[in-house]
C-alpha positions as CSV (number, residue, x, y, z in Angstrom):
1,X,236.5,61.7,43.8
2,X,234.8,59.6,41.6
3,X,231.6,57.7,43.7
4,X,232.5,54.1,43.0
5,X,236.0,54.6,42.4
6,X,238.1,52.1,44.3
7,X,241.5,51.6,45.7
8,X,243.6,48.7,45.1
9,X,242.5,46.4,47.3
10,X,238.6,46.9,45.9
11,X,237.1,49.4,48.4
12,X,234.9,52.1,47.5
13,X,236.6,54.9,48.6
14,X,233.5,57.3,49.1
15,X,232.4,54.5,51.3
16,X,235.6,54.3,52.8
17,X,235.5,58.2,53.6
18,X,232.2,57.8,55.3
19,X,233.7,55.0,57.6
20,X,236.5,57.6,58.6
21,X,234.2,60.5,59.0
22,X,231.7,58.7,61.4
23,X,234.2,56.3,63.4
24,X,236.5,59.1,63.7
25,X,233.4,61.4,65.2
26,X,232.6,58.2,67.9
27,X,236.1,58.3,68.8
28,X,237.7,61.8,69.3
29,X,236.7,62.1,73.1
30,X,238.7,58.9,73.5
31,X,241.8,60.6,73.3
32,X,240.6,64.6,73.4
33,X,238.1,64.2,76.5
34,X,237.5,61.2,78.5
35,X,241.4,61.2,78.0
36,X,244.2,63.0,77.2
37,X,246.6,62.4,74.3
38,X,249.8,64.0,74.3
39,X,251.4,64.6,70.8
40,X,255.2,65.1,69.7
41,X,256.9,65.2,66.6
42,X,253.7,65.6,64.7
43,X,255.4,68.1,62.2
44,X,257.1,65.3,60.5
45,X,253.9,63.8,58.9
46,X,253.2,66.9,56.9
47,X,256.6,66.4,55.5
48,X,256.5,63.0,54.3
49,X,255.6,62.0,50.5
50,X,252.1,60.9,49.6
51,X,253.4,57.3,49.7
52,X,256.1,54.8,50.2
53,X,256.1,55.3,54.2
54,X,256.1,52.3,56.9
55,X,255.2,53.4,60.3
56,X,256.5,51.0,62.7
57,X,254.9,51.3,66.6
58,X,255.0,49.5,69.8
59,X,251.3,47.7,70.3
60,X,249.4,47.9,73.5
61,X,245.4,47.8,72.3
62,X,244.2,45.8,69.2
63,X,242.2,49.3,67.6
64,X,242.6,52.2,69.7
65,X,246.6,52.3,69.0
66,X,245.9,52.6,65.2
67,X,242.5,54.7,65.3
68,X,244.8,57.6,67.4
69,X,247.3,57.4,65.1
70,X,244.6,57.7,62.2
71,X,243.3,60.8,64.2
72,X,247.0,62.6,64.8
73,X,247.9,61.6,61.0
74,X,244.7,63.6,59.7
75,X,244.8,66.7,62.0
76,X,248.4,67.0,61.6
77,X,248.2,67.3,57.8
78,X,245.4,69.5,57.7
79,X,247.5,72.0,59.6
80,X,247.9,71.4,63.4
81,X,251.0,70.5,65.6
82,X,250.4,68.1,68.4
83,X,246.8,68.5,68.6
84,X,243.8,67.0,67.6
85,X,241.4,70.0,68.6
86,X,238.2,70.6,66.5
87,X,237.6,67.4,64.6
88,X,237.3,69.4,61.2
89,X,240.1,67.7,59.9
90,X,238.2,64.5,59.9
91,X,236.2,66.3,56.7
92,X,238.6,65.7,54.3
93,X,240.7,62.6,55.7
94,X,244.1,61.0,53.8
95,X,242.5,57.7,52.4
96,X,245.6,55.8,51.8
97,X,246.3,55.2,55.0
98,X,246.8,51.1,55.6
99,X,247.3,49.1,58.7
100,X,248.6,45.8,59.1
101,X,246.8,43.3,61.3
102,X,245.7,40.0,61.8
103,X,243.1,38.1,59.8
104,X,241.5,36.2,62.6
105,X,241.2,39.6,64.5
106,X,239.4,41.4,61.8
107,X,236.9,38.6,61.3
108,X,236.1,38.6,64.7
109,X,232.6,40.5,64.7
110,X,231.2,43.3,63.3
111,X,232.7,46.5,64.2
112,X,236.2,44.5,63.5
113,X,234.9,44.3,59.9
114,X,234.1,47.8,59.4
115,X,237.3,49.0,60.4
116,X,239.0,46.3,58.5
117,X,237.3,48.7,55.3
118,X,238.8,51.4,57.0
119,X,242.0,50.5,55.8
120,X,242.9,46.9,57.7
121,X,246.0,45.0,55.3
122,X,244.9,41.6,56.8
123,X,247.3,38.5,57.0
124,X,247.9,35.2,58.6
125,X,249.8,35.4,61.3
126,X,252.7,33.1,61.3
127,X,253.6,32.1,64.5
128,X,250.0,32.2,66.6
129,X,246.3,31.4,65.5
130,X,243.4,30.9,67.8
131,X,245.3,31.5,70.9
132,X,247.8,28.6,70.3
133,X,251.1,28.4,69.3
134,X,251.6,27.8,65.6
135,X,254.8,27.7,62.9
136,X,254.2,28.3,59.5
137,X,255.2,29.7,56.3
138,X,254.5,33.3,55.6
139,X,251.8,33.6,52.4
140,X,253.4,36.0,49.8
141,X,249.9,36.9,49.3
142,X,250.5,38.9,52.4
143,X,253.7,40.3,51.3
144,X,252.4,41.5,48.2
145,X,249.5,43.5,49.7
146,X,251.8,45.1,52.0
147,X,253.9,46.2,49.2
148,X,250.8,47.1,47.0
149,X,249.7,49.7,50.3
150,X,253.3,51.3,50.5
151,X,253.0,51.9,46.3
152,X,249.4,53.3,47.3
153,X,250.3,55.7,50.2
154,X,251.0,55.0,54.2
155,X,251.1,51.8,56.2
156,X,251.1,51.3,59.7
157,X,252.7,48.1,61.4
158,X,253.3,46.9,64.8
159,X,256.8,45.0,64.2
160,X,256.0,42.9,67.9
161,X,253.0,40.9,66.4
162,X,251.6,41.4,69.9
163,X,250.0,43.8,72.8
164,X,252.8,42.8,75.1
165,X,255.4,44.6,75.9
166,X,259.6,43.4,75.3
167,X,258.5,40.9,73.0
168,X,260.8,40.7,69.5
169,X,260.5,42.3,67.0
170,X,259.4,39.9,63.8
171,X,261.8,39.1,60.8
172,X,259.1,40.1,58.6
173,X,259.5,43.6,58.9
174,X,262.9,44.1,58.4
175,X,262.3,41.8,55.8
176,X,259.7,44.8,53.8
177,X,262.3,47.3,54.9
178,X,265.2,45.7,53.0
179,X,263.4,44.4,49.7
180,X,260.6,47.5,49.8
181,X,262.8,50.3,50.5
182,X,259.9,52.7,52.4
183,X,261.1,55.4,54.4
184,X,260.4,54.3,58.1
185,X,259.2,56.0,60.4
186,X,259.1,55.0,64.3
187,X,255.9,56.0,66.7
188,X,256.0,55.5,70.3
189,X,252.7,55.4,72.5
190,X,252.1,54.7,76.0
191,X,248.8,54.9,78.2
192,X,246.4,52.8,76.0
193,X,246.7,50.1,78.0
194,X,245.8,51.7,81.0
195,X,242.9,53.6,78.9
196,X,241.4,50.7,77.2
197,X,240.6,47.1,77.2
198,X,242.8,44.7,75.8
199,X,240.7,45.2,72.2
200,X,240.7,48.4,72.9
201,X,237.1,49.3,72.4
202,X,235.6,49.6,75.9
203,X,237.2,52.9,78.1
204,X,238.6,50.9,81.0
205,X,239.7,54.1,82.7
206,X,238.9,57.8,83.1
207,X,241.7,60.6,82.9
208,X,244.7,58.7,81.8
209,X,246.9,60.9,80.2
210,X,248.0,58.8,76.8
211,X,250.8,59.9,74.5
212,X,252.4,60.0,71.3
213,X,256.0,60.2,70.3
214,X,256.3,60.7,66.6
215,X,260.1,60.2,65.8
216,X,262.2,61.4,62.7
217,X,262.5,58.6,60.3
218,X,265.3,55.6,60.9
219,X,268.7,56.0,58.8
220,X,268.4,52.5,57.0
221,X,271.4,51.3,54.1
222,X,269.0,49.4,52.5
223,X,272.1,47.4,50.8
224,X,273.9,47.1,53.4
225,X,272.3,47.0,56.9
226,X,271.3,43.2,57.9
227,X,267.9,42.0,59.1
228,X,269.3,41.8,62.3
229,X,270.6,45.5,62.0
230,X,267.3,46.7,60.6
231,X,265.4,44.7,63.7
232,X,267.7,46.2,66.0
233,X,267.0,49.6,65.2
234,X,263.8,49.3,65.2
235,X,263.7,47.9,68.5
236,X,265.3,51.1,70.0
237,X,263.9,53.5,68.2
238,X,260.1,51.9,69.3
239,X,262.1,51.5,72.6
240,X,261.2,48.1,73.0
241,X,265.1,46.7,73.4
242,X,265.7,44.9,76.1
243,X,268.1,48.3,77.3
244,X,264.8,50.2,78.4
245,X,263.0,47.4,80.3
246,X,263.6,48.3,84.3
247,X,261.6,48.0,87.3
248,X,259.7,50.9,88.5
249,X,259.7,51.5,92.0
250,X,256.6,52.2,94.3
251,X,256.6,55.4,95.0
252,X,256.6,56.2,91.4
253,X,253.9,54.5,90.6
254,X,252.5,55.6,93.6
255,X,252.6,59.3,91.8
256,X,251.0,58.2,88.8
257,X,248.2,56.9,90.0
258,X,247.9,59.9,92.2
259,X,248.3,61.9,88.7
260,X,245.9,60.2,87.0
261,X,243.3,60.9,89.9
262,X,243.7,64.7,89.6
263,X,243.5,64.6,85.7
264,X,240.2,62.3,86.1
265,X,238.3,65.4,87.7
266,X,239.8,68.1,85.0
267,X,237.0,67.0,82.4
C-alpha cells in the first residue's frame, strides 16, 4: 500500500489504517471486557466478495453499533468464528469498509470527525435535521456516494434512520437495493443500548451481555420484488416488523437484571 494512496472518497488510506488500528485498540474491552459480545453467523463474512455488499442493521447507539460490527468484520476474516479474542486482527484491517450516517452527526465534534475518516458515507438526512421535523428531497449526491462505496467494497446501513426501536424502515434503502443490486445482508444486535449512552461513547453500564446475529443474506428479485417487498423483508429479517414487538412481563425482566448483576462480577 502505497503511503498517500487514496480511496474514492479522497482519504489516505495509510492514515485511514492508523485510525482503525488505534480506535479499534481503545475500543476492544467495550465489547471483550467491560462487556460481553455474543457473536453468530460470523462465518458468512469470510464468504462474501471483496465488494458489492449492503449490511442492513437495527440502530440502538450512534457509534458503538457500527465500531462492533467493524471489530466482528475484521476478526472474522482474519480467521475466527464468533470471537473477537486477541485484537491481532486489528493489524491488518479490511479498509473498504463504509458506513452510512448522518452529516450533522459527524460534524458534531471531534472524535465524530475522526471516525467519519474511518469510513463515515455522510448524508443529509431527509426527514429530520437539528432535532426538528423536516421534509425534503434526497441529494443524489448522497446516492451516488453510497453507490461509489458498494463498487469499492462493504457498506453498512441502518435502514430505521433512528436509535429507536419499531420505527420504519426508510424508502431509501430499498430504493439502493433495487437500482444497485448488492447482495444484502441483515445484522441483528441487542444490548448497546443498555451498554452505552445514546451516542454510544460513554459505558453506561458494566456486564451487559451484548450480541450479534449475523444472518445469511436476503433472497431479493431485483426485477421483480417492490419497494414495499424489499422494505418488508428487511424489516423481518432486522426483526423490526411490527410481528416481534410484545410486551415483556416483570418477572422476565426481573431475570435479566438479575443476569446482568452476576455477569458484572465475572470481569
Amino acid at each position: 500500500m502505497g503511503l498517500f494512496k487514496k480511496n474514492p472518497f479522497g482519504h489516505i488510506l495509510f492514515l485511514k489504517l492508523w485510525i482503525i488500528r488505534i480506535m479499534g485498540a481503545m475500543t476492544h474491552r467495550r465489547f471483550k471486557g467491560f462487556n460481553e459480545l455474543h457473536i453468530e453467523g460470523s462465518e458468512i463474512i469470510k464468504n462474501l466478495p471483496e465488494t458489492g455488499v449492503l449490511f442492513v442493521s437495527n440502530h440502538q447507539t450512534y457509534f458503538a453499533d457500527v465500531v462492533a460490527m467493524f471489530h466482528v468484520f475484521n476478526a472474522s476474516l482474519s480467521g475466527r468464528e464468533d470471537s473477537i479474542k486477541n485484537i491481532g486482527y486489528l493489524w491488518r484491517p479490511k479498509l473498504n469498509i463504509y458506513y452510512v450516517a448522518a452529516r450533522e452527526t459527524m460534524k458534531s465534534g471531534f472524535l465524530p470527525k475522526i471516525l467519519a475518516y474511518a469510513g463515515s458515507i455522510s448524508i443529509d438526512r431527509t426527514w429530520r435535521e437539528k432535532g426538528k421535523e423536516v421534509n425534503r428531497q434526497v441529494k443524489m449526491s448522497d446516492i451516488s456516494n453510497i453507490a461509489m462505496a458498494l463498487k469499492d467494497g462493504w457498506v453498512i446501513t441502518f435502514p430505521q434512520g433512528t436509535t429507536k426501536p419499531w420505527k420504519p424502515i426508510r424508502r431509501g434503502t430499498a430504493h439502493i437495493i433495487k437500482q444497485y443490486r448488492p447482495i444484502v445482508v441483515p445484522i441483528v444486535i441487542d444490548g448497546f443500548r443498555r451498554s452505552f449512552d445514546k451516542k454510544g461513547i460513554r459505558i453506561k453500564k458494566r456486564g451487559i451481555l451484548q450480541s450479534m446475529e449475523i444472518k445469511k443474506p436476503l433472497e431479493i428479485d431485483y426485477d421483480n420484488d417492490t419497494m414495499e417487498d424489499i422494505v418488508k423483508k428487511i424489516e423481518y429479517a432486522i426483526e423490526q416488523h411490527p410481528s416481534f414487538l410484545k410486551v415483556i412481563p416483570v418477572e422476565e425482566l426481573k431475570k435479566e437484571e438479575e443476569l446482568n448483576e452476576k455477569r458484572k462480577w465475572e470481569y
